[in-house]
C-alpha positions in Angstrom: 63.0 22.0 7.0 66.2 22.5 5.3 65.9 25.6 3.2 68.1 24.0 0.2 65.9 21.1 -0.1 63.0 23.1 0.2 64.8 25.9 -2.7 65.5 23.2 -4.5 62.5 21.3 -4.9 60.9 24.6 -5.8 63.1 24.1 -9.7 61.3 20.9 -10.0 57.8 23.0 -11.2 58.8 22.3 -14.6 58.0 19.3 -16.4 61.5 17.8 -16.5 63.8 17.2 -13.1 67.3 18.3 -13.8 70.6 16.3 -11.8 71.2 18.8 -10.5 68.1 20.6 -9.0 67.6 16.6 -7.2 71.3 16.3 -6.5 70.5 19.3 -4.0 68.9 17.1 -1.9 71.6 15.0 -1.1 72.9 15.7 2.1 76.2 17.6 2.0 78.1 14.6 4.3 77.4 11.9 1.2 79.7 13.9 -1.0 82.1 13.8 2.7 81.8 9.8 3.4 81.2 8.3 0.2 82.0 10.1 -3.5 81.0 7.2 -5.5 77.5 7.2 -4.1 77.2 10.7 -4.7 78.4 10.3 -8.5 75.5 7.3 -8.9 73.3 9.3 -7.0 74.5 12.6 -9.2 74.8 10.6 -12.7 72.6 7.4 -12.6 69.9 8.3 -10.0 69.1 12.0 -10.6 70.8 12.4 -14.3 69.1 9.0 -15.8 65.9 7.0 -13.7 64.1 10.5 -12.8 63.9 11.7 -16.7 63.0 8.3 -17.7 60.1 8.5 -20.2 58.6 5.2 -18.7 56.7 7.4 -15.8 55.7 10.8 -14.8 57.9 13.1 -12.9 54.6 13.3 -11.2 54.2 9.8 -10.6 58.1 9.1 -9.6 57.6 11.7 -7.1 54.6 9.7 -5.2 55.9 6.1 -5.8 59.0 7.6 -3.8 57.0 9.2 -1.4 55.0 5.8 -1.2 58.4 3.8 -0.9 59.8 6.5 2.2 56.8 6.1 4.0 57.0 2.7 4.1 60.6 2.4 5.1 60.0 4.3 7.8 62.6 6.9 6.4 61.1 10.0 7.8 64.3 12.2 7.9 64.2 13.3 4.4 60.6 13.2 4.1 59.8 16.7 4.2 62.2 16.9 1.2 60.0 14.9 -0.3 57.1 15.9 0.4 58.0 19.3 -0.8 59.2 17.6 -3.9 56.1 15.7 -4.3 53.9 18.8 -4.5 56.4 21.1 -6.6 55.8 18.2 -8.8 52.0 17.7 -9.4 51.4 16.0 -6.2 48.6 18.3 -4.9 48.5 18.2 -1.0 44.7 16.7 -0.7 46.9 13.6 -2.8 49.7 13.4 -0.1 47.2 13.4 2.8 45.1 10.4 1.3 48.3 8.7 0.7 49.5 8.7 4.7 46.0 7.5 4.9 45.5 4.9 2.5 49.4 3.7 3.6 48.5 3.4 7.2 46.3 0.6 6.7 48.8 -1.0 4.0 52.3 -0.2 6.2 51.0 0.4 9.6 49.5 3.2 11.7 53.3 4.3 13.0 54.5 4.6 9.8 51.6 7.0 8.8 51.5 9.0 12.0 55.4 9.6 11.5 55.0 10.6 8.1 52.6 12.8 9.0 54.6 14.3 11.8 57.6 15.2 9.2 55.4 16.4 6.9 53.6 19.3 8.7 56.6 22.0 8.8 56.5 21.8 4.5 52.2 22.0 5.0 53.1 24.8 7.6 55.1 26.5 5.4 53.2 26.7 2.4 49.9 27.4 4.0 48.1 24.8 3.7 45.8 23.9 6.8 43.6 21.2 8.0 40.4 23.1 6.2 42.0 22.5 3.0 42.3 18.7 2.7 39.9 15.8 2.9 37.9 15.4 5.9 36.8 12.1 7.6 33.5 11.5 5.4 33.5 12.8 1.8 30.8 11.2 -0.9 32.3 7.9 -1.9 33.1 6.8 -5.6 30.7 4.3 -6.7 31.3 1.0 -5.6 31.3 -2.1 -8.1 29.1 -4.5 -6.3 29.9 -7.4 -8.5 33.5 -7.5 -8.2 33.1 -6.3 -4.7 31.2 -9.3 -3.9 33.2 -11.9 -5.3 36.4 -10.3 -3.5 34.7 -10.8 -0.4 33.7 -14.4 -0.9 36.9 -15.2 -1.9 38.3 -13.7 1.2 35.3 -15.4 3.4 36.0 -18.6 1.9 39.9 -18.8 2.7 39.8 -17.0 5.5 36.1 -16.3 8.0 37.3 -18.9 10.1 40.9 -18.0 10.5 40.0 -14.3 11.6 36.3 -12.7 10.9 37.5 -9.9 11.6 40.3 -9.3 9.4 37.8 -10.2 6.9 35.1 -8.2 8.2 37.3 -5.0 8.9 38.6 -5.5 5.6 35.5 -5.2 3.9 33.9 -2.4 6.3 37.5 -0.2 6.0 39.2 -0.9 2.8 37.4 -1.8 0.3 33.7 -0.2 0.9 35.4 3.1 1.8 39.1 4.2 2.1 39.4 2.5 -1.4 36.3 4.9 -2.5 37.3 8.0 -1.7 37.6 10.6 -3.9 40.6 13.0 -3.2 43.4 10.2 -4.8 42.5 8.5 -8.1 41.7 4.6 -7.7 44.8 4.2 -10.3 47.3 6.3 -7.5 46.0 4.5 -4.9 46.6 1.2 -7.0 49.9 2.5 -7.5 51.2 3.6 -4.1 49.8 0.3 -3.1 51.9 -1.7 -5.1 55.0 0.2 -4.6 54.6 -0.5 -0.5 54.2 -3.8 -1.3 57.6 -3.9 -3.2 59.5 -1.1 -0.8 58.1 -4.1 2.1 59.4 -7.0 0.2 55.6 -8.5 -0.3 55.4 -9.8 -3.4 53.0 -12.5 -2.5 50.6 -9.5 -2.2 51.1 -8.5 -5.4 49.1 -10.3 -8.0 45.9 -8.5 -6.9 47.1 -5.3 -6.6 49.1 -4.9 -9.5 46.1 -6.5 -11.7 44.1 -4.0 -10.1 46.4 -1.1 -11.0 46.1 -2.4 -14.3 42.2 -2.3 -14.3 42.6 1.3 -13.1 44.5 2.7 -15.4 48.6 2.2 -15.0 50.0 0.8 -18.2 52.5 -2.1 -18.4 55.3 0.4 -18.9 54.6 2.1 -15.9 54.6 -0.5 -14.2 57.9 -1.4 -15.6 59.3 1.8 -14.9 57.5 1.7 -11.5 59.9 -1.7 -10.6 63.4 0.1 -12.3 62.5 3.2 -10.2 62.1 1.8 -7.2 65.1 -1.0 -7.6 67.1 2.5 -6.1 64.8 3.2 -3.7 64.1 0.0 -2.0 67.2 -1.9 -3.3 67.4 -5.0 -6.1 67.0 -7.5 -4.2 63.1 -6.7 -3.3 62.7 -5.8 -6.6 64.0 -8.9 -8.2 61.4 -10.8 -5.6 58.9 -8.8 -7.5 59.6 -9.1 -11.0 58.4 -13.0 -11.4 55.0 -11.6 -9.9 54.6 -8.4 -12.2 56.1 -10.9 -15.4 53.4 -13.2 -14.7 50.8 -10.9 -14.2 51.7 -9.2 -17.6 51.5 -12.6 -19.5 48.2 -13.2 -18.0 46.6 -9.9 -18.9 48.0 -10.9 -22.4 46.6 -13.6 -23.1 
């Protein structure tokens, strides 16, 4: 891992980011090919969205994290991943998130992001034995809502594919969704910045809504979209803004 991102990321501990502790992990060759995108990244990106009250340091760490993962942009990721944990992030959180994305960006995605983070697990000591295993105790499932999700699903689509619905049920929803080591509201929330960094907004209405149920405000949600608008670019962002405006009227009302 590059020792300055890793040096770096180590000033982030505190409960602010400065511009210039994130500008360190720029690579050097920006400043080389392209100034002006060094000055936004510099000014607007590090200086202005990452101090924004509108979400935690914490929180802007692992929607980024969320956003790399599903971009497939491993080459920085052990920058932040090292971020990510010198931020609040604890390491039993990241490992959930490769898991819980795998099954919302794709296995490849996952195992990548899993192969660039081990050097920054390696290097701080943290080993297999200390993250979740394969079969913790589940969180309570609600059966009600649980039920009607799944006869929604059967309804539209049983006799498209049974086993999308089936595996859905069996994988998602009545376990990786219930387990314990990354809050219900973070796994809302990585969830629905995926969806966004993939341009899905049609997937969005659920998941935000369910976000919302588990605990992320409207305003960070809000910050959420204007954080990730430099992370996954405004266009994919503006596709999601009707979905996450209509889904804040509706909760409204």
């Amino acid at each position: 891992m590059n020792t300055r991102i890793a040096a770096s990321a180590l000033a982030l501990m505190g409960s602010t980011a400065s511009a210039q502790d994130l500008a360190s992990t720029l690579p050097e060759a920006v400043s080389k090919v392209a100034p002006a995108l060094e000055a936004y990244s510099t000014d607007a990106l590090f200086g202005t969205v990452w101090n924004a009250d509108s979400l935690s340091l914490r929180d802007r760490a692992l929607v980024t994290f969320a956003a790399k993962v599903t971009r497939h942009e491993v080459d920085d990721l052990a920058a932040y991943t090292a971020l990510a944990l010198d931020a609040g992030v604890t390491a039993p959180e990241l490992s959930e998130a490769i898991t819980h994305l795998a099954f919302y960006t794709g296995w490849g995605n996952a195992t990548a992001a899993a192969v660039a983070m081990a050097p920054v697990y390696e290097d701080r000591g943290i080993a297999s034995a200390d993250l979740p295993g394969a079969n913790p105790d589940l969180l309570p499932l609600n059966e009600e809502t649980e039920a009607a999700r799944q006869t929604m699903v059967q309804g539209n689509f049983g006799e498209t594919s049974q086993g999308v619905v089936d595996y859905t049920e069996a994988y998602l929803f009545r376990n990786l969704w219930l387990r314990p080591d990354l809050a219900p509201r973070d796994r809302s929330m990585i969830t629905v910045a995926a969806l966004i960094a993939a341009g899905q907004p049609e997937q969005m209405t659920f998941h935000l809504n369910r976000a919302m149920d588990n605990g992320l405000t409207q305003d960070e949600a809000g910050g959420m979209l204007a954080h990730l608008a430099f992370y996954a670019g405004w266009p994919l962002v503006f596709s999601a803004l009707p979905v996450a405006k209509d889904v804040f009227a509706s909760r409204s009302k």
